[in-house]
C-alpha positions in Angstrom: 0.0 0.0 0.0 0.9 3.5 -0.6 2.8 5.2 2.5 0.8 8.9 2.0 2.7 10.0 5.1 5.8 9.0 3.7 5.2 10.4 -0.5 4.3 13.8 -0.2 5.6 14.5 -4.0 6.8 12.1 -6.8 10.5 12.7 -5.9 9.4 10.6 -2.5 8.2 8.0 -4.7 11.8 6.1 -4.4 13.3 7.5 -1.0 10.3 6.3 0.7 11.0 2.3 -1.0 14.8 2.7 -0.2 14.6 3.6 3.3 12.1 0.6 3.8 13.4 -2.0 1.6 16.5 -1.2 0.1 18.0 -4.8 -0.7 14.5 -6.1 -1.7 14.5 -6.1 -6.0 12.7 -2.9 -7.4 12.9 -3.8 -11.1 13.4 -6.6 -13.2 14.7 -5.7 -17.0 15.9 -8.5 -18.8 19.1 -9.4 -17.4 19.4 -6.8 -14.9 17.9 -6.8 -11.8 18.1 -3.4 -9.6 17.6 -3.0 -5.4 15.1 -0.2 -3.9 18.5 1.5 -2.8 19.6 1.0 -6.5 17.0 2.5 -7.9 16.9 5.7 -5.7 20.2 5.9 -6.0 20.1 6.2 -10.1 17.3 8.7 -10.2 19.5 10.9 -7.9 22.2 10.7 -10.7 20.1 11.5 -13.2 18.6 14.6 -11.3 22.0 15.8 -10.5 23.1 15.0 -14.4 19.7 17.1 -15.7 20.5 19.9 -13.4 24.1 20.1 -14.5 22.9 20.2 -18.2 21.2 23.5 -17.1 17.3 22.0 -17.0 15.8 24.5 -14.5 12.9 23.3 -12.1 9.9 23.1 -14.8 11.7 22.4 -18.0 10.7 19.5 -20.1 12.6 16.4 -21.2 11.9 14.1 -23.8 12.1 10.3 -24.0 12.1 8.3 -27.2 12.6 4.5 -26.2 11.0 1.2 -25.5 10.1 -0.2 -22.4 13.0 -0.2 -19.8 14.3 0.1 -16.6 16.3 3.1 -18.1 12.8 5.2 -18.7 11.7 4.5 -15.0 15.4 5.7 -13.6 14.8 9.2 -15.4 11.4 9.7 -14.3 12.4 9.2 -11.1 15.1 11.2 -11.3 12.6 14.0 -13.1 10.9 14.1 -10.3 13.8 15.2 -7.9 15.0 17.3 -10.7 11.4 18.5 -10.4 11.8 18.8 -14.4 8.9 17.5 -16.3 9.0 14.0 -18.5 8.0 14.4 -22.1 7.5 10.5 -23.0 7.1 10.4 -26.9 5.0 8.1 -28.8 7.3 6.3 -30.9 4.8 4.9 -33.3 3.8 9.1 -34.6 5.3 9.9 -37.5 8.4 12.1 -38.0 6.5 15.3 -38.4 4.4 14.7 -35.4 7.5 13.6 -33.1 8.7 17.3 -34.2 5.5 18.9 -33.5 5.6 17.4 -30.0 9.4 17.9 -29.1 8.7 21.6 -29.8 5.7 22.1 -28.5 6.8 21.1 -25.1 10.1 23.1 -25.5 11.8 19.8 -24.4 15.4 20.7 -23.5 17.0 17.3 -23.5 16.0 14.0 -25.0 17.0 10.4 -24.4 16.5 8.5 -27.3 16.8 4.7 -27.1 18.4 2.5 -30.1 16.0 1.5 -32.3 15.1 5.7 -32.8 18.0 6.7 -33.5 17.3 6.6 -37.3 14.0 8.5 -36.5 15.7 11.3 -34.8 19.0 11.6 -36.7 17.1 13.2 -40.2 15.3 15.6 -37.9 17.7 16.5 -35.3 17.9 19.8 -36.7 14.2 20.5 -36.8 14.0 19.6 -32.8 14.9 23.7 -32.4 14.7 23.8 -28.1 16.9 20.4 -27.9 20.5 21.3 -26.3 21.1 17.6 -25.5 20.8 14.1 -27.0 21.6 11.3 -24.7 21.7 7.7 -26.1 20.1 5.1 -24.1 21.3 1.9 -25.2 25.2 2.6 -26.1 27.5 4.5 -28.3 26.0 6.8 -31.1 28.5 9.9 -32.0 29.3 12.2 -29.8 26.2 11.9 -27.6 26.9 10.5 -24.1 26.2 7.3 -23.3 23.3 6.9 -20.5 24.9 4.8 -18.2 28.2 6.4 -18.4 26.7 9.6 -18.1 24.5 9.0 -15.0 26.8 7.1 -13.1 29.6 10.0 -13.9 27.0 12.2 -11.8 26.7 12.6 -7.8 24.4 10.0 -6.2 23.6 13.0 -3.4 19.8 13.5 -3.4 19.0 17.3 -4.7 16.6 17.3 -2.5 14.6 20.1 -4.2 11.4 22.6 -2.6 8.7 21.0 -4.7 5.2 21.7 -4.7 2.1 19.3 -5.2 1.0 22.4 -8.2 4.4 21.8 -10.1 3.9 19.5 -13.2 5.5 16.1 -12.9 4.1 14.3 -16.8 3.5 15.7 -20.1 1.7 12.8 -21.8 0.5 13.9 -25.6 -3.4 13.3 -27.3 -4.3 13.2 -30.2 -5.6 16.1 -31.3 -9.1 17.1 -32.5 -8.0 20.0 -34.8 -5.1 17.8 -36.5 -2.3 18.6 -33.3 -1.9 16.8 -30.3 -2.1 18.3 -27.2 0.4 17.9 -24.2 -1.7 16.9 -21.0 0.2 18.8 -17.7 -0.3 16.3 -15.1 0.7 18.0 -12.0 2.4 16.1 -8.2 -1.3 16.5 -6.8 -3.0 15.0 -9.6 -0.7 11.8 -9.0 -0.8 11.7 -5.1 -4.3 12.0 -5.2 -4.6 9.4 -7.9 -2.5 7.0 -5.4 -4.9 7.3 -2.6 -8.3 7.0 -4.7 -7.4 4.1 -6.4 -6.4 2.6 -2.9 -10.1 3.5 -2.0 -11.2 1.8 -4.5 -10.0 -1.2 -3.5 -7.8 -1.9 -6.5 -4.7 0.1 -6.0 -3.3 -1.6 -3.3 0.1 -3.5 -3.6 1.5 -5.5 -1.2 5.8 -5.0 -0.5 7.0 -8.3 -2.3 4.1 -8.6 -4.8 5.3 -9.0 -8.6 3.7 -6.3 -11.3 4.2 -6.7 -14.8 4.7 -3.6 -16.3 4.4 -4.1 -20.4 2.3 -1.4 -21.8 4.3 1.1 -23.6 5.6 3.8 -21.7 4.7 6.7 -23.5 0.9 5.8 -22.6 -0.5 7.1 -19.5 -1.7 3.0 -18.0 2.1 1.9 -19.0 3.3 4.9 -16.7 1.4 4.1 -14.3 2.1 0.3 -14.1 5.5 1.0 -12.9 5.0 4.0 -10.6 2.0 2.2 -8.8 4.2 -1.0 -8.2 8.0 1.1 -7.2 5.6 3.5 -4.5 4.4 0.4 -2.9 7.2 -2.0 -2.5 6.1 -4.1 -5.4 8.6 -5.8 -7.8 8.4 -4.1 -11.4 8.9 -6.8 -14.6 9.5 -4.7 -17.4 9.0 -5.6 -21.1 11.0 -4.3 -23.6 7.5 -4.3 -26.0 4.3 -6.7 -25.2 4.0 -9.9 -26.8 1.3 -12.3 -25.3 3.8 -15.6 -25.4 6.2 -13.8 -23.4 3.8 -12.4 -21.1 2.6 -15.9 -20.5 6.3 -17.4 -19.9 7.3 -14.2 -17.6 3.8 -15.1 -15.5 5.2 -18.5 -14.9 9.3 -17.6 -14.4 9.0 -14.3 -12.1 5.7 -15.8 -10.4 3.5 -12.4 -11.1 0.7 -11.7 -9.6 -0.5 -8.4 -10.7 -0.6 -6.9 -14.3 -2.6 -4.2 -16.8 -3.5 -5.2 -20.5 -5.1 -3.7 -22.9 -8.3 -5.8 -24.2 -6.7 -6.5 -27.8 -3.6 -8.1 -25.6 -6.1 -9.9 -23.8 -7.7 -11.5 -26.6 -4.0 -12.4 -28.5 -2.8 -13.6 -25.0 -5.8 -16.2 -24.5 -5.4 -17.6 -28.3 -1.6 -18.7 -27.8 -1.9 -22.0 -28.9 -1.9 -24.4 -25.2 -2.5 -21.0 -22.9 -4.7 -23.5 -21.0 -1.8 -25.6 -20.1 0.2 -23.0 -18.5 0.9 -22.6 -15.1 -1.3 -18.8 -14.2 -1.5 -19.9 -10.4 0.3 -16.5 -9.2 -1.6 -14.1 -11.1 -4.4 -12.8 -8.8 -5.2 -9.9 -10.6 -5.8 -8.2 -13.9 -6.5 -5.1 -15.0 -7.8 -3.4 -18.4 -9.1 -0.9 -20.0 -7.8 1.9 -22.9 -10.3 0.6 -24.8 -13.8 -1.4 -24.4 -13.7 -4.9 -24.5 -16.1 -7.8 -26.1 -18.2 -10.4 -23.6 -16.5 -13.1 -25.0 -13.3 -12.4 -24.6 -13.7 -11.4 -21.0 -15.3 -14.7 -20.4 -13.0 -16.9 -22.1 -10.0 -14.7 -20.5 -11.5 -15.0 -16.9 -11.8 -18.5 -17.4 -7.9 -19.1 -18.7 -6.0 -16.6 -16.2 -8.3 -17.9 -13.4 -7.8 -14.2 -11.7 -9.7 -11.1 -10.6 -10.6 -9.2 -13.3 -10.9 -5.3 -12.9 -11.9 -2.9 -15.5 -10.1 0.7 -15.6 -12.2 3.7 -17.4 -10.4 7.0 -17.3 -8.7 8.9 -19.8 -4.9 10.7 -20.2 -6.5 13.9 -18.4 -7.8 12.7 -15.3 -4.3 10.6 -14.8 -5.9 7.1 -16.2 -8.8 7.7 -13.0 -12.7 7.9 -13.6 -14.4 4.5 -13.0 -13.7 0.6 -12.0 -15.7 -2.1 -12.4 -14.4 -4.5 -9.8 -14.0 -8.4 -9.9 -17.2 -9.4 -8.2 -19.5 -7.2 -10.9 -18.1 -9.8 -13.0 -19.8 -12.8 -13.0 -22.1 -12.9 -16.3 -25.5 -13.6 -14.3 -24.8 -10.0 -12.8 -25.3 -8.3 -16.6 -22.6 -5.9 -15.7 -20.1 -7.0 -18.5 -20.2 -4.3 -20.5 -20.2 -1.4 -18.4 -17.4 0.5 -17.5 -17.8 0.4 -13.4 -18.7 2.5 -10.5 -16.9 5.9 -9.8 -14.1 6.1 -7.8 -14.7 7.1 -3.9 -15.1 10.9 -3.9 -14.9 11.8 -7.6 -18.3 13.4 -9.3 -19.0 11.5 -12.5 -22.3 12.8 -14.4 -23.7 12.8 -17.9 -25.0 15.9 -19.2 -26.7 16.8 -21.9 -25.9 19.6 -24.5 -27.0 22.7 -22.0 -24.7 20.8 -19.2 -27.7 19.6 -17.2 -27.2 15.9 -15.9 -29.9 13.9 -17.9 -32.0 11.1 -16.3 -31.1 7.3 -15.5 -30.9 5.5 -18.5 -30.7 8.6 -21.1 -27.5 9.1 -22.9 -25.3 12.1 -22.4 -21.7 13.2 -22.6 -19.2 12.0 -19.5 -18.3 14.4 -17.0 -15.4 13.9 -14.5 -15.0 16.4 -11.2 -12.1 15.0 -9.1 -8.7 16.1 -7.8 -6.7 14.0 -10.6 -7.7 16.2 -13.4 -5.0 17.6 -15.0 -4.3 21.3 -14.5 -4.3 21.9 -18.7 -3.5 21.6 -21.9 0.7 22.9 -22.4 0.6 26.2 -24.1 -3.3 25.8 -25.2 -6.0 27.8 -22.6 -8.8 27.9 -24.8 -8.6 24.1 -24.7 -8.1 23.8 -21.2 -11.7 26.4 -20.9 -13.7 24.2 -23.2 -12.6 21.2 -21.8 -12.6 21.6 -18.0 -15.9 23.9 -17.1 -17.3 24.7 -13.4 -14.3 22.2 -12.1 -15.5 19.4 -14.3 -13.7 17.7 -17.3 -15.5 16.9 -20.3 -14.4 13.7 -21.6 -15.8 13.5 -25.2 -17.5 9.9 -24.7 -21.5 9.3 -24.3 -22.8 7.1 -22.0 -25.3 6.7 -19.3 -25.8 5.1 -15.9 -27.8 2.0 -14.7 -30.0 1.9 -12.3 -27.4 0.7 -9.8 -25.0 4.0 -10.3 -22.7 1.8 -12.8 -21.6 3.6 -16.2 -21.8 2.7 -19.6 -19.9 3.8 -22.6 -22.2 4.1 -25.8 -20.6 6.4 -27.9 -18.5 9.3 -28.6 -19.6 13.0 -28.5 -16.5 14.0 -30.1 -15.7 11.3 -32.9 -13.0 9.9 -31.7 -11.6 6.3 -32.9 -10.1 3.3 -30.1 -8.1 0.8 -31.9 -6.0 -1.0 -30.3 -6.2 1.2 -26.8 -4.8 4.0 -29.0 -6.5 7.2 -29.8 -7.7 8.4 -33.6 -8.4 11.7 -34.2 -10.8 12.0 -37.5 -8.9 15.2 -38.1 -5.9 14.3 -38.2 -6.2 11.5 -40.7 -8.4 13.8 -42.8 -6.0 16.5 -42.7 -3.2 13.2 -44.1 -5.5 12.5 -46.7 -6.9 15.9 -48.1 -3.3 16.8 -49.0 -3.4 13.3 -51.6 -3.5 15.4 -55.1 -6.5 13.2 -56.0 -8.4 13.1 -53.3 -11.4 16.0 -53.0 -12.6 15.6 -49.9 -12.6 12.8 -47.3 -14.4 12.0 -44.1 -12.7 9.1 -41.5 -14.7 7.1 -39.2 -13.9 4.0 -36.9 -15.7 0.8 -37.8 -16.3 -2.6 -35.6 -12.8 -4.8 -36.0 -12.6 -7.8 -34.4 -8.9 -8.0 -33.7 -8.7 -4.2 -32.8 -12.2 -2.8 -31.7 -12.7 -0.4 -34.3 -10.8 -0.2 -37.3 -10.0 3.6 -39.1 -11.6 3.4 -42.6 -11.6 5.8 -44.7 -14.5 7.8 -47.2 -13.0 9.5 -50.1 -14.1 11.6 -53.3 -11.8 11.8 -55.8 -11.1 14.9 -57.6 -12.6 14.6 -61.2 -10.7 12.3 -63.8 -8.1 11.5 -61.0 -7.4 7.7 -59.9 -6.1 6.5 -57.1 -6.2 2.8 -55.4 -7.2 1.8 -51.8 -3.3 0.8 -51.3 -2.3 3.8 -53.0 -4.0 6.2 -50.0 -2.9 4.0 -47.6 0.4 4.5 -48.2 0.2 7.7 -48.8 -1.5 8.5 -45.8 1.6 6.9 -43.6 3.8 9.1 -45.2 2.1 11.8 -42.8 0.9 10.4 -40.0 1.9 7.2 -37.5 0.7 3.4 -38.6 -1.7 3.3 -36.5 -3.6 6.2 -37.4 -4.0 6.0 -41.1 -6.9 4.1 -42.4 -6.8 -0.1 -42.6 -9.7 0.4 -45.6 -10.9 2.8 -48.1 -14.2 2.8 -49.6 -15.2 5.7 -52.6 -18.0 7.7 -52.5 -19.3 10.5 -54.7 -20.2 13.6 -52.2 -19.9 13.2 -48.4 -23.0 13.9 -46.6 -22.9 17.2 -44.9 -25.5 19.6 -42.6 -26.0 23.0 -43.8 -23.1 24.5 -42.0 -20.9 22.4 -44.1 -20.3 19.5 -41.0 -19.3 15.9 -42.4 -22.6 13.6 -40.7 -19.9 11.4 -39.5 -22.9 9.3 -38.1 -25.0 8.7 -41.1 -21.5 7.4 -42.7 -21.1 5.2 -39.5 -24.6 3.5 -39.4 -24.7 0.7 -42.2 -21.2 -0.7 -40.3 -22.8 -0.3 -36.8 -26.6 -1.3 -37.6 -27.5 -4.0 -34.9 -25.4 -3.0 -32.1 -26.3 -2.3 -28.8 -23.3 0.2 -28.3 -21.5 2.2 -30.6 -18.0 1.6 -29.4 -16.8 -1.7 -30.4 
């Protein structure tokens, strides 16, 4: 459990482990295996090494990497630099990496191997970076992690930090075609540590074994590991998820505790003999990021034989909203597809289009009042004013509530796509594929996937006489955007429906693929 006597700020996050365990094993990565005591010792060296660089309380770093326990030793050592971690999503394209970098003003970034020939062609273009530091060996003349931390003092700063000061800067997708960089603040964490402790899932035990594998640069990957290091909980770290590994780490380092998204989920319990295999550690299991089918979370309980927990939040509100606990799933209880109960103390309502809550039953769009919102958008005000009104955060989904208080996702108010757990903007894939030269106008929705969720499709008119192919756009549109984003399908149409203010009807596009379901998220 969370000592909220002893982790006042997120710098207190390791001294508070290292005083009370500091031989016990903080972190498992690979072949290296690193103390309590290690690991506070290593973020001290890094804070000293950011403050020698010249990063002044507030600045931001960036990170570029996969999984490790590098990217846990400088967020720890962020937070007693009290300089604010930047992780970057290394599936975004290069012009959106860019965009990010120098948006937050990121003074330093860490960038791990495999993104070194990501960075290199826009190193120049990365215009507040005064420092590259490579991870996982030599590269140039940029320093070398591990010489360069351990060249620093392991003396704790020991800095006057305040529960306002920012601590995470975790990028959305944007709705206008830019992402936006999420300030996540010492308060909003602390706070997060002790409501989910009320809820009754965010308890650790010292000695228990948390898999950490979601990728770091996600808000739920962060999370994994900070939850399991401020509670005396050993982290297992994976370099990038892969379902038979997760399964053979389960039975080597014995764990008991771990958070999947449901498309890992559902690869995980297809491994050919997953029923054979020995899941009698593993108590609990958490998802979320995206919805997830009945099926699945049948078959999966079944398998894993563990409590299952369902997480609904978002980036803003630090991952935090609802939880629909273990016993709310048994199938007789019909509770399956909701997203849970609010957390003790927060103030979840739907409201309708004039901000009044709307009756049981009705659908509305999700609000959130609680002391883990974030305090704003980086650098974006009239974002922050439209999305956090009268205290509460307005997270873009539609749902509504049962009669016994638990929540229910049924749509989006604000378009948005879930495949895979990641976020789609429709703008920014629209934005990708109105600059194709044959391509007139195009509309993007997100379509039921079994695999995925929702699958990005895309609805183009081309410009007259010009030809283009499905594969064609495709390509095209990763040229400008991450993977992930651009569409998996195109289909041809010859005018988009609009209203009279010139709106795509993103709806009347999405109802021949969502005709018959009972929700509209898949």
């Amino acid at each position: 459990m969370f000592d909220l006597d002893a982790i006042k700020t997120c710098a207190d996050i390791t001294r508070s482990q290292a005083r009370a365990r500091p031989d016990a094993i903080a972190q498992v990565f690979e072949d290296r295996r690193t103390s309590f005591a290690g690991l506070d010792r290593h973020a001290s060296q890094v804070a000293n090494g950011l403050i020698k660089l010249g990063c002044r309380p507030h600045a931001r770093i960036g990170y570029i990497g996969m999984n490790s326990d590098r990217f846990f030793e400088v967020v720890f050592g962020s937070f007693k630099a009290n300089v604010v971690v930047v992780g970057v999503n290394w599936r975004l394209a290069p012009p959106e990496i860019v965009y990010v970098l120098n948006d937050a003003k990121a003074e330093v970034l860490f960038v791990g191997a495999e993104f070194l020939p990501l960075i290199e062609p826009i190193k120049a273009q990365l215009t507040t970076v005064k420092h590259f530091i490579a991870i996982d060996g030599p590269h140039g003349d940029w320093p070398v992690y591990e010489s360069w931390r351990d060249s620093q003092s392991d003396a704790d700063p020991m800095l006057d930090i305040k529960l306002e000061d920012d601590v995470v800067q975790l990028y959305t997708s944007g709705t206008t075609g830019h992402p936006k960089g999420v300030q996540l603040t010492n308060g909003n964490y602390i706070s997060f540590f002790d409501h989910a402790q009320r809820a009754g899932w965010g308890g650790y035990e010292a000695g228990e074994v948390a898999l950490c594998a979601m990728p770091n640069f996600h808000v739920a990957g962060l999370n994994a590991g900070i939850m399991a290091t401020g509670q005396g909980a050993t982290s297992i770290i994976m370099k990038q998820v892969d379902p038979v590994k997760v399964i053979d780490l389960i039975e080597k380092e014995r764990i008991n505790a771990m958070f999947l998204v449901p498309a890992v989920i559902q690869f995980l319990i297809a491994v050919p003999g997953v029923e054979k295999r020995d899941f009698s550690s593993l108590t609990r299991v958490f998802y979320g990021a995206s919805p997830i089918s009945e099926e699945v979370l049948v078959n999966a309980q079944r398998v894993l034989q563990a409590g299952f927990t369902q997480l609904y939040g978002l980036t803003e509100t630090v991952g935090a909203g609802t939880y629909l606990p273990p016993e709310a799933h048994d199938p007789a209880k019909g509770k399956l597809r909701s997203c849970g109960l609010p957390y003790p103390g927060f103030v979840i309502e739907v409201l309708d289009e004039n901000g009044k809550p709307v009756p049981q039953g009705q659908v509305g769009e999700i609000t959130i009042e609680a002391p883990t919102v974030m305090k704003g958008y980086w650098g974006k005000p009239d974002a922050t004013a439209k999305a956090i009104v009268n205290n509460k955060f307005y997270t873009g989904d539609a749902g509504f509530f049962d009669e016994e208080g638990y929540l229910y996702i049924y749509d989006r108010v604000k378009d948005m796509i879930v495949s895979g757990g990641e976020n789609v903007y429709p703008a920014e894939v629209e934005n990708a594929l109105m600059s194709h030269p044959a391509i007139a106008d195009a509309a993007v929705i997100g379509v039921p996937d079994e695999k995925w969720g929702e699958a990005v499709k895309g609805i183009v008119v081309l410009k007259p006489g010009a030809d283009a192919t499905p594969d064609d756009i495709i390509a095209y549109a990763k040229t400008r955007i991450a993977s992930y984003k651009a569409p998996k399908s195109i289909d041809f149409i010859e005018g988009l429906p609009r209203n009279p203010s010139g709106k795509i009807l993103r709806r009347e596009l999405r109802e021949p693929f969502w005709a018959g379901k009972e929700r509209r998220v898949n």
